[in-house]
C-alpha positions in Angstrom: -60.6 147.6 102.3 -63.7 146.4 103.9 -66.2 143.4 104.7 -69.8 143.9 106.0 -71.8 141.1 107.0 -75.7 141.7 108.5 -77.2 141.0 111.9 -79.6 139.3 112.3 -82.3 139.0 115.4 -84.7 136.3 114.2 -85.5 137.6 110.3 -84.7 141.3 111.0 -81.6 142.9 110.5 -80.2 144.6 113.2 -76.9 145.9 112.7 -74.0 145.4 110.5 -70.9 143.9 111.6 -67.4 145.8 109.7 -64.1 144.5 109.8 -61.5 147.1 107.7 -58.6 147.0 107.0 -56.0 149.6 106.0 -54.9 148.3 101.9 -52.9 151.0 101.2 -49.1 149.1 101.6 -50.8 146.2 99.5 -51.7 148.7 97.1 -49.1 150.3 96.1 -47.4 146.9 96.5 -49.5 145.9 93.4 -48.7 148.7 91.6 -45.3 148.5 91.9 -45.6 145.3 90.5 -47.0 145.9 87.7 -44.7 149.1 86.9 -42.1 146.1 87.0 -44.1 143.8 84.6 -44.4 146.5 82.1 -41.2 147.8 82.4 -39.5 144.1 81.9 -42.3 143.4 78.7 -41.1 146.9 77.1 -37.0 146.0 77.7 -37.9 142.0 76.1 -39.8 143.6 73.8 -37.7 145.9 72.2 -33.9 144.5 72.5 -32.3 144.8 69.8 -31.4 140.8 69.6 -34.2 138.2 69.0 -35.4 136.8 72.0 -37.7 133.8 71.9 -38.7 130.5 74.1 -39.5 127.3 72.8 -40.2 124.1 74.5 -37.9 120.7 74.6 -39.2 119.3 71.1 -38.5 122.6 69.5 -41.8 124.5 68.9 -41.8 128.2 69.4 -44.0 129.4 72.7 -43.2 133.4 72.6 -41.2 135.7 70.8 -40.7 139.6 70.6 -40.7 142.3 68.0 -36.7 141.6 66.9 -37.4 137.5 66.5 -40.3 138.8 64.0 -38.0 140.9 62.1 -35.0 138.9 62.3 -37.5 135.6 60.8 -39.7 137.8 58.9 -42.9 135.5 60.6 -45.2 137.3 62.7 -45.2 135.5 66.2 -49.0 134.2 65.4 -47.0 131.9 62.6 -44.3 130.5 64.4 -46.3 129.6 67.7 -46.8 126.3 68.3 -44.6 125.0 65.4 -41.2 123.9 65.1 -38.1 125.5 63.2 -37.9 122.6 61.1 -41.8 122.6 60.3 -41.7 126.5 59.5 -38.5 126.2 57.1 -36.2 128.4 59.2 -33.6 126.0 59.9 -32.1 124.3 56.6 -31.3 120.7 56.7 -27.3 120.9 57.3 -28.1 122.8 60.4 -30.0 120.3 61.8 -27.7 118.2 63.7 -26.3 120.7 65.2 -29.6 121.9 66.4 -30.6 118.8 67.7 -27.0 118.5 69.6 -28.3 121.9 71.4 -31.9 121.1 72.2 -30.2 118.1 73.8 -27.8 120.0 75.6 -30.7 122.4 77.1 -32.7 119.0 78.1 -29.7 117.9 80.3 -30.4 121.2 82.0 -27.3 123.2 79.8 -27.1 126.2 78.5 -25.4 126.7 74.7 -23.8 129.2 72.5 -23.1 131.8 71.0 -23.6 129.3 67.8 -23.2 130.0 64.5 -27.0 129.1 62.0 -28.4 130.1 58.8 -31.8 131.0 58.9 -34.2 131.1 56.1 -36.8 134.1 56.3 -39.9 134.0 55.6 -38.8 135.5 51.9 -36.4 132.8 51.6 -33.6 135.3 52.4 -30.5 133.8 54.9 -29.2 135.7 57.6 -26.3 134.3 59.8 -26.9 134.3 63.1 -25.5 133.5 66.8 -27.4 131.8 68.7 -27.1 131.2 72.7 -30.2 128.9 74.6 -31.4 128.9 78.5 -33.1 126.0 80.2 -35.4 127.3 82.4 -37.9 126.1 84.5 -41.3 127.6 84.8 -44.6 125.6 86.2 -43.4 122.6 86.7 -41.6 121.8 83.2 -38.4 123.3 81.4 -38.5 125.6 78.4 -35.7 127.2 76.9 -35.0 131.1 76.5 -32.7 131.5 72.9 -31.0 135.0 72.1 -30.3 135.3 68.3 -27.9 138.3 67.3 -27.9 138.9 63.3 -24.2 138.9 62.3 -25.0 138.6 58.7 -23.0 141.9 58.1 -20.2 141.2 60.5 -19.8 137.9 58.4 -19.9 140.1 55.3 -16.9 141.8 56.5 -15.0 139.5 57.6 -15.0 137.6 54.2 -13.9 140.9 52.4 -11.2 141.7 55.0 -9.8 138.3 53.8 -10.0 138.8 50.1 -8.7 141.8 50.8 -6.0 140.1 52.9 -5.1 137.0 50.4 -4.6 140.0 48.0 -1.9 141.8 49.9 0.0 139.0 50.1 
């Protein structure tokens, strides 16, 4: 890395002046870092649970691949709205919500919590949820993990029937 600067003797350049300086920790420094960025985009990316963040009022900010398949919404529809405004959350799970989202203001983390979500096809999956507070530039936003347990649900109501049976 280098800087050059003319000079001068009245209007006629002379000579250059040359400071350098040896950039190759910094360098690699910045590669490494961005080996680290991309390597922590790809794990966020693809986990297998939904991973999204939303602000303290609600509205979605970001969300990777599983929270689009999981919702069915592509991340370009859900940004910038709310759960409520979108449809995912049905009415008797609102409370509940709100008790969270309050929670996460006070600076508290919640979960695993049980929701219904609608999908974009009107479809309900059962899902845990667990939220994050975090703070980032100056202002909190919350990190939520949603595993689908729809299937685990599934089985657990048939391993009942299957238990009132027996008896």
């Amino acid at each position: 890395e280098y800087r050059s600067n003319p000079i001068w003797k009245g209007n006629k350049v002379v000579g250059f002046q040359t400071i350098m300086r040896d950039a190759t920790e910094r360098k690699q420094a910045e590669e490494d870092l961005r080996e680290s960025e991309e390597r922590l985009k790809q794990l966020i990316e693809y986990a297998p649970d939904a991973i999204y963040i939303n602000d303290l009022k609600g509205n979605f900010i970001d969300g990777n691949k599983q929270a689009e398949d999981l919702t069915g919404y592509k991340k370009d529809e859900l940004i910038g709205k709310s759960m409520l405004k979108v449809g995912l959350l049905p009415k008797r799970y609102v409370p509940k919500a709100a008790k969270a989202l309050m929670k996460n203001l006070l600076g508290q983390k919640t979960g695993p919590d049980e929701f219904e979500l609608r999908r974009k096809d009107g479809s309900l999956v059962t899902v845990e949820i667990s939220t994050f507070p975090v703070k980032r530039g100056g202002k909190t936003e919350v990190i939520g993990i949603a595993r689908d347990i729809t299937e685990r649900k599934e089985l657990e109501e048939k391993l009942r029937q299957y238990s009132e049976q027996l008896e």
